[in-house]
C-alpha positions in Angstrom: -8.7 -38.6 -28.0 -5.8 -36.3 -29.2 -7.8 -33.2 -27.1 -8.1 -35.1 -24.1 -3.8 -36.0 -24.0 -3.6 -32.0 -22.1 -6.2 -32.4 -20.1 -5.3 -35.7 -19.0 -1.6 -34.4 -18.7 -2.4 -31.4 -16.4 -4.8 -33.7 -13.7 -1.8 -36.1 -13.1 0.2 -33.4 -13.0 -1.9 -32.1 -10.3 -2.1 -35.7 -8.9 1.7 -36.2 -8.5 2.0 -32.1 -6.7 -0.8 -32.9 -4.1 1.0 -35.9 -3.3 4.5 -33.7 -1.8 2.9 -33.2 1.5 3.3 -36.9 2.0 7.0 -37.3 0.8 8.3 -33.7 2.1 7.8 -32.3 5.7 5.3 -30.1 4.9 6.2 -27.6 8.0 10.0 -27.8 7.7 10.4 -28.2 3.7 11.0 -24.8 1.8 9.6 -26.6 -1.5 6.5 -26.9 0.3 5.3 -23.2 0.9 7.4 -22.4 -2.2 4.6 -24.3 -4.7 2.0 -22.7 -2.3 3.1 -19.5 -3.4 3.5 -20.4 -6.8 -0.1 -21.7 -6.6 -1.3 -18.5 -5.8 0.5 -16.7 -7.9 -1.0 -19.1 -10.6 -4.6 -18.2 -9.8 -3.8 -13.8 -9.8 -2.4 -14.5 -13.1 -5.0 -16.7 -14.6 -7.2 -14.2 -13.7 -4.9 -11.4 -15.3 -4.3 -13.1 -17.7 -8.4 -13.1 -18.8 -8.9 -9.8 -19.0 -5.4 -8.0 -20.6 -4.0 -11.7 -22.2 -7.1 -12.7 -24.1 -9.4 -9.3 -24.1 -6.5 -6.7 -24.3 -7.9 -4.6 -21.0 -4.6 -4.1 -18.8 -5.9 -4.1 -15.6 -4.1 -2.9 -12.6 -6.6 -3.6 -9.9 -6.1 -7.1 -9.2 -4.9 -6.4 -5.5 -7.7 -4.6 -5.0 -10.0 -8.1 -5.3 -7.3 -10.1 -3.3 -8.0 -7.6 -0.7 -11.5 -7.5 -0.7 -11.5 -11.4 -0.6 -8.9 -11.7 2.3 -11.6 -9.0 3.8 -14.4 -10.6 3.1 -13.3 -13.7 5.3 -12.2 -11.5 7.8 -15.3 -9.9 8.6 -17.5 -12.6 8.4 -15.1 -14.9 11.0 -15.0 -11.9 13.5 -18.8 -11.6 12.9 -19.8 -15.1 13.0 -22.3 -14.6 10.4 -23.3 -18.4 10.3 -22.8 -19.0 13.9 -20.7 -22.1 13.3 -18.1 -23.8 15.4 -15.0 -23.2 12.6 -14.9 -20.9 9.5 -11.5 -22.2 8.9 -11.2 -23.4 5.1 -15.4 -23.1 5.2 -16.3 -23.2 1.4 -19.1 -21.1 1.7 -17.1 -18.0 3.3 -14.7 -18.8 0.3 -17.2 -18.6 -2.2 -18.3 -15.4 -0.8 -15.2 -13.5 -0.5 -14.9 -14.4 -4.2 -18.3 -13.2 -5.1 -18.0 -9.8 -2.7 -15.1 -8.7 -5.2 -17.1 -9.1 -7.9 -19.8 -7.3 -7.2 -17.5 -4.4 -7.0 -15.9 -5.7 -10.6 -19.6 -5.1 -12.0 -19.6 -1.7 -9.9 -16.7 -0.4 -11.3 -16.6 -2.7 -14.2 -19.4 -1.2 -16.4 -18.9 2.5 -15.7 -14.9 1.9 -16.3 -15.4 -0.6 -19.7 -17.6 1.5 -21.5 -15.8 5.0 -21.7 -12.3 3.7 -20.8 -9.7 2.3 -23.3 -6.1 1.5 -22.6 -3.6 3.0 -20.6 -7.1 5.0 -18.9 -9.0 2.2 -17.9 -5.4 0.6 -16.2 -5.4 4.0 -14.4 -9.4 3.5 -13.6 -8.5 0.3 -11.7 -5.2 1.4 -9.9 -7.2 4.1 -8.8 -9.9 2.2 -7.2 -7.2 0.0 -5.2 -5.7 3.3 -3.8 -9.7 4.9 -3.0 -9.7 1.0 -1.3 -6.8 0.9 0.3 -7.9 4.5 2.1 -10.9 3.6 2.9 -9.6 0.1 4.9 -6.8 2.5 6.5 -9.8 5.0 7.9 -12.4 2.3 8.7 -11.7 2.1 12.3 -13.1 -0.8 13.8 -15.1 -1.9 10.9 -11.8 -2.6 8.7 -9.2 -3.0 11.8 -7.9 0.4 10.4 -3.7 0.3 9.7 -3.6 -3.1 12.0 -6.5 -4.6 10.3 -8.1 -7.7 11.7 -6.7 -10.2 13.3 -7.9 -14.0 13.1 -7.8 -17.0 15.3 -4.5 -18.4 14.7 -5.0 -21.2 17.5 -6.7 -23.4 14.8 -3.9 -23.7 12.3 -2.4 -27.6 12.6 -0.5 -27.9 9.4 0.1 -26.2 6.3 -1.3 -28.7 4.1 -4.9 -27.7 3.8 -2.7 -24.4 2.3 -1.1 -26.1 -0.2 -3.7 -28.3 -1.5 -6.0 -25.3 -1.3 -3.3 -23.2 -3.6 -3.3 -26.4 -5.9 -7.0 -26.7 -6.4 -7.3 -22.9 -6.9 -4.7 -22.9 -9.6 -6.4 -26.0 -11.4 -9.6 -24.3 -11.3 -8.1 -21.0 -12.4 -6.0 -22.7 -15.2 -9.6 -24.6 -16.6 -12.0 -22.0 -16.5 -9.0 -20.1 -18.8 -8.5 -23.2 -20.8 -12.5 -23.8 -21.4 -13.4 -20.1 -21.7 -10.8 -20.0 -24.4 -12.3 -23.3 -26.4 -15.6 -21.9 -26.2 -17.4 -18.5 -27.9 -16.7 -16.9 -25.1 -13.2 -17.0 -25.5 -13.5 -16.4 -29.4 -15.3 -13.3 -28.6 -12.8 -12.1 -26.0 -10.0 -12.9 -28.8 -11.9 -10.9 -31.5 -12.6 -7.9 -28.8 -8.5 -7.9 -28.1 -7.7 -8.2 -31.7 -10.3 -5.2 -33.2 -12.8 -4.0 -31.3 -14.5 -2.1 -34.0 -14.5 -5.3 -36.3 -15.8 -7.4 -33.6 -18.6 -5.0 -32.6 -19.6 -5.2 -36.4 -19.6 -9.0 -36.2 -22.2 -8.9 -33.7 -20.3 -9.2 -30.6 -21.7 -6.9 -27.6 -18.7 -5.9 -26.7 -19.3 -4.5 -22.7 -20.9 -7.6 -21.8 -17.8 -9.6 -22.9 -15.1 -7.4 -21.2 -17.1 -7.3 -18.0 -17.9 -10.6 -17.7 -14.0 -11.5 -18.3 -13.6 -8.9 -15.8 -15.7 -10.2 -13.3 -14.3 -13.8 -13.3 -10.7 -12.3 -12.8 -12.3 -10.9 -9.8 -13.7 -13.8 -8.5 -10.5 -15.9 -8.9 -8.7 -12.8 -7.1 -11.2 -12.6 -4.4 -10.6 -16.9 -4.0 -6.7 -16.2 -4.0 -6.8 -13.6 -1.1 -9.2 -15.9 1.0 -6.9 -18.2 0.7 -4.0 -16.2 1.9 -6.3 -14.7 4.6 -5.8 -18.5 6.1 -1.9 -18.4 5.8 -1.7 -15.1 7.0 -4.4 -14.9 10.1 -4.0 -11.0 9.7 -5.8 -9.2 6.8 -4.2 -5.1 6.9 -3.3 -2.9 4.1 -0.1 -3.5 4.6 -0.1 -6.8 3.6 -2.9 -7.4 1.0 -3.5 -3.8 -1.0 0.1 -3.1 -2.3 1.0 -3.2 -5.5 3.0 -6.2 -5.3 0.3 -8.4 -6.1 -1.1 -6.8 -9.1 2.4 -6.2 -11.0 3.6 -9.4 -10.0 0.8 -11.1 -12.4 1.4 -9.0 -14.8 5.2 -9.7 -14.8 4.9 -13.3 -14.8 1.8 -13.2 -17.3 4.3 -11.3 -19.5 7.3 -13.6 -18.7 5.7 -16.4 -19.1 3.2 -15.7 -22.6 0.2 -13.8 -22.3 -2.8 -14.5 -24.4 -1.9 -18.5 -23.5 -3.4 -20.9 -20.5 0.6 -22.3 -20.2 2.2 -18.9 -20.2 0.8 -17.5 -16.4 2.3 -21.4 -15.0 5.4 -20.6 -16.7 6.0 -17.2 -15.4 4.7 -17.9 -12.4 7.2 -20.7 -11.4 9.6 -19.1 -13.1 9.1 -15.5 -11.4 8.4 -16.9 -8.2 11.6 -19.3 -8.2 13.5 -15.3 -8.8 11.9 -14.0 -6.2 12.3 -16.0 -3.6 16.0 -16.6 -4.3 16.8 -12.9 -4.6 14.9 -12.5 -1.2 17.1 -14.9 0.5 20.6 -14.3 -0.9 20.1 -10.4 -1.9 17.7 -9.2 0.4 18.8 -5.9 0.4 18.4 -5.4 -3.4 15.4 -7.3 -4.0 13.2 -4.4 -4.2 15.6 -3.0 -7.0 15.8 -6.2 -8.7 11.8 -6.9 -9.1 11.8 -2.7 -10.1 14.7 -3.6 -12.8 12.8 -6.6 -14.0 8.9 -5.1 -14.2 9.6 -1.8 -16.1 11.2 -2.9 -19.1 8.9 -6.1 -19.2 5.5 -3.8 -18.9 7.1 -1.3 -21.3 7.5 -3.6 -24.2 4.8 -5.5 -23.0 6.1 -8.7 -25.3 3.7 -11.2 -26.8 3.9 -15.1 -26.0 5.8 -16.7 -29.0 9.0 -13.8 -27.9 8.9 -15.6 -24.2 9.7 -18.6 -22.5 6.9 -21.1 -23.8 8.9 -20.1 -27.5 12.2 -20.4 -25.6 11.0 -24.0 -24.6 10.3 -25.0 -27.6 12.6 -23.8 -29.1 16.0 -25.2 -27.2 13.5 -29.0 -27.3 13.2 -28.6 -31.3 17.1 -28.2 -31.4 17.8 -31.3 -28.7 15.4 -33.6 -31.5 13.2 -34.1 -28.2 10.6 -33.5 -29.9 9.2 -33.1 -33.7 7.8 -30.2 -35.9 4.4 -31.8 -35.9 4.4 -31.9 -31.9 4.9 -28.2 -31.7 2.2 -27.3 -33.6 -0.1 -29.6 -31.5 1.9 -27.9 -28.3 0.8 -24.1 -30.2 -2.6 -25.3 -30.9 -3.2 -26.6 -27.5 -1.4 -22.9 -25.5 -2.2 -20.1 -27.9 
């Protein structure tokens, strides 16, 4: 019983969040596209979180696979691949512009995770955003070229379909984490980040591992920038493959406790709460402030018990709200 009290804990969580649209304007409220944005920023993180947190690969590629997602549903809208009425919110043109990003994980994956270590296979996967992000600027009509393609705005009603979208995306992202972690799977990726050399002698095939965590943060990527393909109704270089949305997850990943399924929610909110108020009341700094934040935090790169899910825990031990014994269920349940 005492495994299911986090589980049962995050879906009403989840509950009581899908139920704001009904209490708060959900076109006027701020709060509103706020946890939308969080949301998303959940799901890039999750998937970040996979492959650096858990199997010690920093990856630097993860707006790469939001773009190729947010592509993917371009394309096959201005195509009409299925000839039906709507491909607004159509699971199966999400499900493929998750699965069309990681084909290309696979592609670069294998090649990149078998010679690469490091600071050289980050450097692999920033490279292949850039080689992407030329290759969508020259397209010409195929990609939209520097424009990019433009969708049907006309069918957007309300922004909740958005926001409960976001919120599904981040439960699913947050559980596959969660389960991966409880499994083998998630032991091997643990004994891979921890020595690779121990864990190969151990039996562990260590390529498979890496790409398949690899793969599934490209799939949760390609998910994330379908998603935002629908809020945005323009997919274009400008606004899906720059590096905002791969150091942001790695910032808030950082922030927030990598190597943990509660750190990336953390951060994210966190990060995202920042963000957003520097943008508003400092918007002529905020490029400065996100630079001043990201260097030092990717330099020293710091481990979760140094961040805020210690800090947490840390200021509740000191209030008495709650006991030694509960922290170690809270440690055993994160870490």
């Amino acid at each position: 019983m005492k495994n299911l009290k986090p589980i049962t804990s995050v879906v009403l969580a989840t509950l009581l969040l899908g139920l704001i649209p009904f209490v708060s304007d959900s076109e006027k409220s701020y709060l509103v596209y706020f946890l939308f944005l969080t949301f998303c920023h959940i799901v890039l993180t999750q998937g970040w979180n996979l492959v650096a947190g858990y199997t010690g690969q920093v990856s630097l590629g993860t707006h790469a696979f939001f773009a190729l997602g947010a592509y993917t549903t371009a394309m096959i809208w201005r195509a009409d691949l299925f000839s039906w009425e709507n491909y607004y919110f159509d699971p199966v043109t999400m499900i493929l512009s998750g699965l069309v990003p990681v084909i290309f994980a696979l592609a670069i994956g294998i090649p990149l995770l078998s010679k690469l270590h490091g600071d050289y296979f980050a450097l692999g996967t920033l490279g292949f955003g850039e080689i992407l992000k030329v290759v969508c600027i020259k397209g010409g009509q195929f990609t939209g070229g520097p424009i990019g393609i433009m969708l049907p705005s006309s069918v957007y009603t309300t922004m909740r379909p958005h926001y409960w979208t976001a919120l599904f995306l981040a439960f699913l992202a947050t559980g596959v984490v969660y389960f991966m972690t409880k499994s083998r799977v998630g032991l091997a990726l643990v004994a891979i980040s921890e020595d690779e050399t121990a864990a190969s002698s151990s039996g562990i095939y260590i390529l498979k591992y890496k790409v398949l965590a690899f793969a599934i943060s490209a799939f949760l990527s390609g998910l994330c920038g379908s998603l935002y393909a629908y809020y945005l109704f323009q997919v274009s270089p400008e606004g899906f493959l720059i590096l905002r949305w791969t150091l942001y997850p790695v910032l808030m990943c950082v922030i927030g406790g990598s190597g943990t399924v509660v750190g990336p929610i953390l951060g994210s909110l966190l990060m995202t709460a920042v963000f957003t108020v520097t943008s508003i009341y400092l918007p002529g700094i905020h490029p400065i402030f996100s630079g001043i934040i990201i260097i030092p935090v990717s330099y020293t790169h710091l481990r979760a018990h140094e961040t805020v899910l210690d800090l947490v825990c840390r200021l509740l031990l000191e209030k008495k709200k709650i006991k030694p014994e509960q922290l170690v269920f809270i440690s055993t349940h994160t870490y």
